[in-house]
N, C-alpha and C positions, 0 to 999 in steps of 0.2 A: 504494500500500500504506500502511494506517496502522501506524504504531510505538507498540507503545504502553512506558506504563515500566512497572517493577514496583512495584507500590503501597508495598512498605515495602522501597524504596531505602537511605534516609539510616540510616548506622550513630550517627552522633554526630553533636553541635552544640556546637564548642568558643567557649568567650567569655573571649579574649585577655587575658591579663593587662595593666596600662598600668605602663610605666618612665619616670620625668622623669630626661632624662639631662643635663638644664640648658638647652640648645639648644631643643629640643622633646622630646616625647613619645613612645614608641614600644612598641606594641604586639606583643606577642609572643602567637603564636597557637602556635609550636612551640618547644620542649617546653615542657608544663602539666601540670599534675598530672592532667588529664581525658585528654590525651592526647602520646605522646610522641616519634611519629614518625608519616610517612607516605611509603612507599616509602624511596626514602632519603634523602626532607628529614629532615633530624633538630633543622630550627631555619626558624622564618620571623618576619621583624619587617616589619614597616609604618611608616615615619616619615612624620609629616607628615599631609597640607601644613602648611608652617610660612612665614611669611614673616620671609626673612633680611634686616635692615638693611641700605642701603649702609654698608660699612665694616665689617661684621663678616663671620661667617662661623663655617661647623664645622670643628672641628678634630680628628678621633680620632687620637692620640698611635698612634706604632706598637707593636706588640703579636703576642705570636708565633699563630701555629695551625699542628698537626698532624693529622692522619688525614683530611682531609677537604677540600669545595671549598667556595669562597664563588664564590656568583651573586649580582651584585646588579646590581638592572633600576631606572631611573629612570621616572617617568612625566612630572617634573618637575624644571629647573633641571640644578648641573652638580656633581661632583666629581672629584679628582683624584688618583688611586691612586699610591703609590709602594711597591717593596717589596725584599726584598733580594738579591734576582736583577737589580735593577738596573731593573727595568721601570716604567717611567712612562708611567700614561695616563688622560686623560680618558676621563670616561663621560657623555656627552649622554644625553636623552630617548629612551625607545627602543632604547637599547644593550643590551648585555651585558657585564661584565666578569665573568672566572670565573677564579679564581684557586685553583690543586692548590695544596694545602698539604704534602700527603706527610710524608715524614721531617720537616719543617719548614721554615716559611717567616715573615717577619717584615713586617708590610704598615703604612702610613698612609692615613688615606684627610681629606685637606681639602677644603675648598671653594678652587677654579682664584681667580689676583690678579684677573681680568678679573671673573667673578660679585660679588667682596669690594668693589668697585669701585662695582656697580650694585647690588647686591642682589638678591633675589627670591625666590620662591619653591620650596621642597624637598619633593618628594614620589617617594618610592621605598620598594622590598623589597629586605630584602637575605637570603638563603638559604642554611644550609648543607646539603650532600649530604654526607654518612657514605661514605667511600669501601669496596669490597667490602675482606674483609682482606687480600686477596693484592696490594693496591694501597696498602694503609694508610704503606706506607716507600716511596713510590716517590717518584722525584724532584720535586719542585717546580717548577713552572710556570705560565703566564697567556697566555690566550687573552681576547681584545677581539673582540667580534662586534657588527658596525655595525645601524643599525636598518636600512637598506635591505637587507642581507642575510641579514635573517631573514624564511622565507617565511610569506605569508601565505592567508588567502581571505574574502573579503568576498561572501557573497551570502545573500539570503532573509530582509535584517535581523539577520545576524551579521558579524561580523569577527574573526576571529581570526588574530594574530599570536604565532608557536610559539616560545618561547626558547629549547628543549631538550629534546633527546629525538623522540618522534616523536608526530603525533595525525592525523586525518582525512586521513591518505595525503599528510600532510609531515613533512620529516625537517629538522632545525633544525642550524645548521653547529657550534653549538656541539659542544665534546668531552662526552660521557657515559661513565661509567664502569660501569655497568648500565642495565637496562631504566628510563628516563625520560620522564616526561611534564611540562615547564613551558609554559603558556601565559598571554599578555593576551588576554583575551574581552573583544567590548563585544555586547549583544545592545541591539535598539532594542525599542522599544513595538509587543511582536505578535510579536516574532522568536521562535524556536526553535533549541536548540542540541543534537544528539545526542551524549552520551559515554558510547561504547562501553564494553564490557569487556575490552579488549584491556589491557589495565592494570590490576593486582591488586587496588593499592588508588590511591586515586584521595580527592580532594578538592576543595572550591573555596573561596574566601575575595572575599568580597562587598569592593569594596573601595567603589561608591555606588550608590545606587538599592536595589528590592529583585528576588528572582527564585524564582519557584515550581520546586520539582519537581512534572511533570506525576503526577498520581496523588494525591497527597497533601496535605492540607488546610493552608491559611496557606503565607506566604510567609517569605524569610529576606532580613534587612536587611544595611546595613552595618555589615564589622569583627565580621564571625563566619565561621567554617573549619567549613564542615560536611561531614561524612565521610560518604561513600557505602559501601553496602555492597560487598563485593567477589563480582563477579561477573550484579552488577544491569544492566540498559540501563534508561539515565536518560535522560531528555529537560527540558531549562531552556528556562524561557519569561519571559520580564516583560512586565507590561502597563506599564510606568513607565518601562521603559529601564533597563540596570544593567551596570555593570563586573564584570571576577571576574580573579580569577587561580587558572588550574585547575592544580592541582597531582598528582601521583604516580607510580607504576612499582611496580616489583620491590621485597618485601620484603628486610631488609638480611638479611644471612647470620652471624645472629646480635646478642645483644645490644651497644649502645652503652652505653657510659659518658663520660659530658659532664660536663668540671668547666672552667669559667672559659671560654678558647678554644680547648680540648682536647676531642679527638674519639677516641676509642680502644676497640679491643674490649679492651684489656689495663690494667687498672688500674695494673699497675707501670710501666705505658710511661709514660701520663699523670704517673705522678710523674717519669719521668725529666725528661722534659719541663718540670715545673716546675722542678726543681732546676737544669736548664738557662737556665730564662729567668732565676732567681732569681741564678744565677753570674756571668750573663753570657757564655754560650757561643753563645745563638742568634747567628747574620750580623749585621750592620747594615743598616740604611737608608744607603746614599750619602749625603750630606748632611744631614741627622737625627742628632741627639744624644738627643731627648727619649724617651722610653717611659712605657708604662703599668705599671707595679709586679706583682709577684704578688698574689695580694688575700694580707691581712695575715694572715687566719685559715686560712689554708691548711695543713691537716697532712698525710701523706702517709694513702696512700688505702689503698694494697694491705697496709699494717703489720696 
C-alpha cells in the first residue's frame, strides 16, 4: 500500500531565537513570539556543540522551578544534576533526566570533576513540559532513565529512539503526565519516516542535515521546529541523511504563563513563587550555597 501525506501538512516554521549564555550559545525554538507551545513542551533549547577546555566546564548556579518538568536529553558529553530532594545524578549520552518540579523544586546542573578534567564536547536539549493543572502543586520528584532503557527501532533506514510518551507502538519508561510524544530520529539517505496523527499537535526540530515533507516542495534545514498541522499523516524523507527531535501530545488545559523559571496557569502563584525564591524560603541544595538571583526587574504580575 502506498501512504501518501497530505500536501499542506506543515502549520508553521519556527526560527529559534540565539542566547550567549557565556559558555556557548543556545537556541530556543520554544516559547517565540511565532510560537509558544506544542502539546505541552512549553520551552525547548539546543546547546551546542561546544567544545569545553580541559579545566573548565558549565556551571548553572541553582535556581528554583514550579509547575512543570524539565527533560533534558544529551547527544553529547556529561552533566551532573543536583537538586533539593537531595538527588544527584549524572546524565551521559542518550539518557534522560526528568525532573517534576511541582509545588517547587531547586536544581544545579555542572559539568561531573572527571569531564573538567578532560574536556570535551556539549551537545544536548533541555525541555520543559507544562504540567496539567490538577498536577501543577504536586510533589517534587526525578526520574533518571538510562539510554539502554529506552526503546527503540531501527529498520528501513530509520532509527528511532523514544524518550517519552508513546510513538510507532512504543511506550518510553519515562513518567508522563498527559498525552506525550519525545523522540531522537536519525533517518539515513532514502529512509522514510511515518508520523501518525495519533498526537494533536506534533512537531520536529532538525537538529543536522536537511529532511522533506513528502508532498511538498523544498526541504527544511538545521535549527528550525517546524509545526505540522494537527491531524495530517506526514511522511519525512532525506536524501542527505538528517537528525530530528520529534516532538508533541495533548494540548495543555489551558493557558500558561512563563516568567523566569516559573510555569503556572495562575499569575499570582508565579508571584508567590518569586517572593519565595527572593526571601529565601525555597529548600537548598545539600552542599550548594550559590544561586541565581531573581532577575532584578521583576515586578509582580497579577497587581
Amino acid at each position: 500500500m502506498t501512504v501518501m501525506a497530505d500536501p499542506s501538512s506543515v502549520e508553521q516554521v519556527v526560527l529559534p531565537s540565539v542566547r550567549d549564555l557565556g559558555d556557548f550559545d543556545v537556541r530556543r525554538a520554544l516559547p517565540t513570539a511565532q510560537r509558544r507551545m506544542v502539546g505541552p513542551f512549553v520551552f525547548f533549547d539546543a546547546f551546542g556543540p561546544v567544545v569545553i577546555r580541559p579545566g573548565e566546564g558549565v556551571d548553572t548556579r541553582p535556581h528554583p522551578h514550579i509547575g512543570l518538568a524539565t527533560l533534558t536529553h544529551l547527544i553529547e558529553g556529561e552533566m551532573l544534576h543536583r537538586d533539593s530532594e537531595g538527588f544527584v545524578q549524572a546524565i551521559h549520552p542518550g539518557d534522560v533526566n526528568l525532573m517534576t518540579a511541582g509545588r517547587g523544586i531547586v536544581h544545579s546542573e555542572r559539568s561531573a570533576a572527571d569531564f573538567r578534567k578532560t574536556g570535551g564536547t556539549m551537545f544536548g536539549f533541555q525541555t520543559w513540559l507544562a504540567l496539567p493543572q490538577s498536577l501543577e502543586e504536586t510533589a517534587p520528584a526525578f526520574d533518571h532513565v538510562k539510554a539502554d532503557a529506552l526503546p527503540e527501532f531501527d529498520e528501513d533506514g530509520v532509527k528511532v529512539r523514544l524518550l517519552a510518551g508513546e510513538f510507532a507502538g512504543l511506550r518510553a519508561p519515562t513518567p508522563v503526565f498527559a498525552d506525550t510524544l519525545y523522540a531522537d530520529v536519525a533517518i539515513t539517505s532514502g529512509g522514510r519516516l511515518k508520523v501518525d496523527s495519533d498526537h494533536v499537535e506534533r512537531a520536529f526540530y532538525v537538529v543536522e542535515g536537511e529532511v522533506e515533507v513528502v508532498g511538498q516542495a523544498g526541504s527544511f534545514d538545521k535549527d528550525k521546529l517546524i509545526v505540522l498541522k494537527p491531524g495530517a499523516e506526514v511522511i519525512l524523507r532525506s536524501s542527505t541523511g538528517t537528525r530530528l527531535m520529534l516532538l508533541g501530545g495533548e494540548p495543555l488545559d489551558g493557558a500558561r504563563h512563563i516568567y523566569w523559571n516559573f510555569v503556572s496557569s495562575r499569575l499570582d502563584r508565579i508571584d508567590e513563587a518569586a517572593r519565595q525564591w527572593r526571601d529565601g524560603s525555597f529548600p537548598g541544595i545539600p552542599g550548594e550555597s550559590e544561586f541565581i538571583p531573581l532577575p532584578a526587574n521583576y515586578r509582580p504580575l497579577a497587581a
